[in-house]
C-alpha positions as CSV (number, residue, x, y, z in Angstrom):
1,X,88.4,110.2,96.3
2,X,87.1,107.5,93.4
3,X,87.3,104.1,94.1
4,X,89.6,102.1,92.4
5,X,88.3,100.8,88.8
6,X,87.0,97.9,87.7
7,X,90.6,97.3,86.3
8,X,92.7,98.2,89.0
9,X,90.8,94.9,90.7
10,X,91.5,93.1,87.9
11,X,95.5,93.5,87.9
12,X,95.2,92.7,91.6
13,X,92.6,89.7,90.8
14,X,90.4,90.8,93.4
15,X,86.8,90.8,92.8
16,X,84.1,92.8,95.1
17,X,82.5,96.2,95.7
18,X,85.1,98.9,97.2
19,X,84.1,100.1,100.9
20,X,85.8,103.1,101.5
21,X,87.8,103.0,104.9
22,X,88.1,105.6,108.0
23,X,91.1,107.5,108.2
24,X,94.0,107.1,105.5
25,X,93.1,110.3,103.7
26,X,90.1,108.7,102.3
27,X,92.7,106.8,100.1
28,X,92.2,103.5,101.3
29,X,89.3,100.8,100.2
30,X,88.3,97.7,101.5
31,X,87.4,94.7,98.8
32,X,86.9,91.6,100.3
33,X,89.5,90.4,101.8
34,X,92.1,93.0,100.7
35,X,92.7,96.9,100.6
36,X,93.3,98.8,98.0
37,X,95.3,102.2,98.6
38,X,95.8,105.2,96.4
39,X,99.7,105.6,97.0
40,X,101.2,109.6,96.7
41,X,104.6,108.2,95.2
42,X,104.5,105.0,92.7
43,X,107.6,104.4,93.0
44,X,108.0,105.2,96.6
45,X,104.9,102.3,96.8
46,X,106.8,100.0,94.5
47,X,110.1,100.1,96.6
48,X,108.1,100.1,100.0
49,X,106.1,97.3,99.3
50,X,108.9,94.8,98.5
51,X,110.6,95.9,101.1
52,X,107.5,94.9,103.6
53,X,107.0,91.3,101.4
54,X,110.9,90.4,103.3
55,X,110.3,91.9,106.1
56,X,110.4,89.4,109.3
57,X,107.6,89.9,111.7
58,X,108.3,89.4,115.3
59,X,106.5,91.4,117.9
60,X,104.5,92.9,115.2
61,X,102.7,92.2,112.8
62,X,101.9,94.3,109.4
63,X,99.5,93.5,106.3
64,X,100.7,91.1,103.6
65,X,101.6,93.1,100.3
66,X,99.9,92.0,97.2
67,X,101.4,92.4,93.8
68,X,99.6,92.5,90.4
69,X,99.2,90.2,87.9
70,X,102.4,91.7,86.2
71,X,104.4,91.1,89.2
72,X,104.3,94.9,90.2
73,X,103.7,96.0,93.6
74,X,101.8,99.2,91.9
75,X,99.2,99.5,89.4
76,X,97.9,102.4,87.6
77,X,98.8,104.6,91.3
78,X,96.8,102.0,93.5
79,X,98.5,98.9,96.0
80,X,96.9,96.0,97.9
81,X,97.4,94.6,100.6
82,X,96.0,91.6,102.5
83,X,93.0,93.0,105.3
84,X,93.4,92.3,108.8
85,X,90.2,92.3,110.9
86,X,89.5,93.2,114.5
87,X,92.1,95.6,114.6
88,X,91.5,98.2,117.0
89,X,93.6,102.1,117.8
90,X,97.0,102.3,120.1
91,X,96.1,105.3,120.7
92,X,96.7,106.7,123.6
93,X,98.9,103.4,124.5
94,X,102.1,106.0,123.5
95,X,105.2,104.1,125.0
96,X,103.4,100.8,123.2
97,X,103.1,102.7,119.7
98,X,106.6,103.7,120.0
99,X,107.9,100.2,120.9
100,X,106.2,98.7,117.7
101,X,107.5,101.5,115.5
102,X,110.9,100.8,117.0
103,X,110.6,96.9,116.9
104,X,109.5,97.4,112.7
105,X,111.9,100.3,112.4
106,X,114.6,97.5,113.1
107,X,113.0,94.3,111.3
108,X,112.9,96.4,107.6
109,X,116.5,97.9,108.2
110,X,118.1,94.1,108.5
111,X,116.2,93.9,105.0
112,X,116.9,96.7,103.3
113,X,118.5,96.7,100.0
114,X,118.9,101.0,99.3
115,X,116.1,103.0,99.0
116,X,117.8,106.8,99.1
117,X,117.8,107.4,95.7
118,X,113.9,106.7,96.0
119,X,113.4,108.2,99.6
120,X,114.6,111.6,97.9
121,X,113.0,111.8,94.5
122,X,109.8,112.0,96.3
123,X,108.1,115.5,95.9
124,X,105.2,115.2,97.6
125,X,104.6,117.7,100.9
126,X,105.3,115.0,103.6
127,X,108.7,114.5,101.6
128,X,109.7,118.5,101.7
129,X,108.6,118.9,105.2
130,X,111.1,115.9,106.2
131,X,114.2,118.1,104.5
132,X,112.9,121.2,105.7
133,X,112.9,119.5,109.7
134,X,116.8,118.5,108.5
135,X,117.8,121.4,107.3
136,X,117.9,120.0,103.3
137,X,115.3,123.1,102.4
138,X,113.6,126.1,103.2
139,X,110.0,126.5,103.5
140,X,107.9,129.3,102.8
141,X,105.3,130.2,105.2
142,X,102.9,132.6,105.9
143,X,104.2,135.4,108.8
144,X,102.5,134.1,112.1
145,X,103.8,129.9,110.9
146,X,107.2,131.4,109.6
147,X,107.3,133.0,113.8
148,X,106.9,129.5,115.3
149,X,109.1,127.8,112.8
150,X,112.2,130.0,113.7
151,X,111.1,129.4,117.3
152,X,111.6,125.8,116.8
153,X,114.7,126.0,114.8
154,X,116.3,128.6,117.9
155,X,116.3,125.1,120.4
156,X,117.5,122.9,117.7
157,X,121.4,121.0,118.6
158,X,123.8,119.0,116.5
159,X,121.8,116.8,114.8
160,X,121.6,113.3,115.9
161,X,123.7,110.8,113.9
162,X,122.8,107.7,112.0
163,X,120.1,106.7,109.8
164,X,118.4,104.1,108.9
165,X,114.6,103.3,107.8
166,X,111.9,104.6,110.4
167,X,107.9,104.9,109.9
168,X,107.4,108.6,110.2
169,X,103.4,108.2,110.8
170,X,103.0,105.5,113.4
171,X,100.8,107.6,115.7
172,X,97.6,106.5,113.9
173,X,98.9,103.3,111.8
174,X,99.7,101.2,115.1
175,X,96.6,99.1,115.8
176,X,96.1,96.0,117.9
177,X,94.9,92.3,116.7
178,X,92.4,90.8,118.7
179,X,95.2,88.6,120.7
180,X,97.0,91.9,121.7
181,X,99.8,91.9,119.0
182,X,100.6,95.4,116.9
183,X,99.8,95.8,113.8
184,X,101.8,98.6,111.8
185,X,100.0,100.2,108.7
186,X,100.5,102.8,106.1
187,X,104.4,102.2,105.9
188,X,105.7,106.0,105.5
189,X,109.3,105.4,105.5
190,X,112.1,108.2,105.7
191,X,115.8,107.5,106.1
192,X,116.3,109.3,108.9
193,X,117.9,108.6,113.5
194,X,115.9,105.9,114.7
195,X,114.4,107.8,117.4
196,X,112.9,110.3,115.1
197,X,109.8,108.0,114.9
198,X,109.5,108.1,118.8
199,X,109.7,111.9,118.7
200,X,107.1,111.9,116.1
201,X,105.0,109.8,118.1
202,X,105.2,112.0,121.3
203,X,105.1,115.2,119.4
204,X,101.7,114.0,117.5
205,X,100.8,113.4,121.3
206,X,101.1,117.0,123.0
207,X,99.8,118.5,119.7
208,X,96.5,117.1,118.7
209,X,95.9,113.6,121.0
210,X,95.6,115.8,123.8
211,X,98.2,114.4,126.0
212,X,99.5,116.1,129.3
213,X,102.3,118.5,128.1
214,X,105.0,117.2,130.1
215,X,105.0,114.2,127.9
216,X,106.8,116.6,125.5
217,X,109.0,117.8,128.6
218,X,109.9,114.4,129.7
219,X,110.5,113.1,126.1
220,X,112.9,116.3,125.8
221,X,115.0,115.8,128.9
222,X,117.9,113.7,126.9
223,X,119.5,116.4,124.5
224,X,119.5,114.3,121.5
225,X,115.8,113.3,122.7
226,X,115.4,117.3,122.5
227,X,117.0,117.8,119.5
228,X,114.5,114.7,117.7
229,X,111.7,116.2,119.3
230,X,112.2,119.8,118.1
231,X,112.4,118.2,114.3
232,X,110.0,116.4,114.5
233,X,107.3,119.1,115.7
234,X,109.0,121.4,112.0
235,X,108.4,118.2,109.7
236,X,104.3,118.4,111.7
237,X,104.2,122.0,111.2
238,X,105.8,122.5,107.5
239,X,103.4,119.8,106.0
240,X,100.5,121.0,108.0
241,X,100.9,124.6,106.6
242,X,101.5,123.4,102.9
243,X,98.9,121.1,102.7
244,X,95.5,122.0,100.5
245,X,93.2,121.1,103.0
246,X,95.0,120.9,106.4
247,X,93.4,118.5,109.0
248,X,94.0,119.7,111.9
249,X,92.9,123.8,110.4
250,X,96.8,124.4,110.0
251,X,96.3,126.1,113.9
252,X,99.2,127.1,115.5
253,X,97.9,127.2,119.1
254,X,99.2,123.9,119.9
255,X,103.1,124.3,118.6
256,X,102.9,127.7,120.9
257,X,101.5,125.4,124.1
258,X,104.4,123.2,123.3
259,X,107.5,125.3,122.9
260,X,106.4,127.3,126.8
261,X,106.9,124.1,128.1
262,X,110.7,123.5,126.0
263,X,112.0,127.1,126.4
């Protein structure tokens, strides 16, 4: 991925060399004392980023959105935010990450001003896996994926009612501040139960954190729980499959180990 250009700094008036970050896709650059992202959607970005600059943080905390010169939130497909340093993983803390993501889930819905008609122009493959975990598309897979996607879709319920905005990647965007407080990154926002974050969360656990499998047992226990859980595990497998360069090898191993333990 290039750095951001001379005049992408410029419409944010930052000045500095770009560090590339860790994680993030190799999208993400540190200048100073701001990063600079390479969003997938502009105007997914645009609308996300406003909606984080009225967000009220309590209980969590989440980098301070910085808009261009022109008063957009997105310039020529880059953002900026404010850094925060000392920051280090959640991971494995799993009930914690899920907390925050339910706690931020919450403080951006009081704000919220739309969003759907954004939320679902959106093409890229983190977008079509959401509709394909709902039931608002069909993917197309190879044979072996297509064989653990109908095995998923077999335990699926009714689906959960009520939507609202949720962070559908918290499992590596929760970090904590050196005095202990989250910080939530890398806003992915989908309009979708406010538990389907959690399930995310755990499911991201089982299938590449390495965490016990009965997590994805105990998570499953409540139906609706079940039902989250099972969707959430399609939206991990659909993007992983479509993607160009999958990172976790597009293996379907792990989605196998999990559904003995859910049969």
């Amino acid at each position: 991925m290039l750095a951001p250009s001379s005049a992408v700094l410029d419409a944010f008036a930052i000045d500095g060399d770009p560090l590339a970050l860790p994680g993030g896709e190799g999208m993400s650059f540190r200048v100073g004392d701001f990063v600079v992202k390479r969003v997938h959607d502009a105007g997914e970005a645009e609308w996300s980023q406003a909606l984080l600059c009225r967000t009220e943080q309590v209980g969590f905390r989440i980098p301070e959105p910085v808009h261009s010169t022109s008063g957009h939130w997105v310039y020529d497909g880059w953002s900026a935010s404010r850094f925060i340093p000392g920051l280090r993983s959640a991971v494995p803390r799993w009930n914690e990450i899920a907390t925050a993501g339910l706690l931020f889930a919450d403080a951006v819905e009081c704000v919220r001003d739309g969003g759907a008609d954004v939320l679902a122009r959106r093409s890229h493959r983190w977008a079509f896996a959401d509709r394909v975990a709902w039931e608002e598309a069909k993917p197309d897979l190879n044979t072996e994926a297509t064989e653990v996607y109908l095995a998923i879709t077999h335990l699926l319920t009714d689906q959960v009612i009520g939507d609202q905005i949720v962070h559908g990647d918290l499992t590596g965007n929760v970090y904590f501040d050196p005095s202990g407080v989250p910080v939530i990154l890398d806003f992915s926002p989908y309009l979708r139960p406010r538990r389907w974050a959690v399930a995310i969360v755990f499911a991201d656990a089982v299938l590449w954190n390495a965490a016990d499998l009965s997590l994805a047992r105990s998570f499953a226990t409540d139906p609706n729980d079940r039902d989250l859980f099972c969707r959430a595990l399609i939206f991990r497998l659909v993007a992983e499959q479509v993607a160009e360069r999958p990172r976790h090898g597009a293996h379907l191993r792990p989605y196998l180990e999990v559904l003995s333990v859910l049969s």
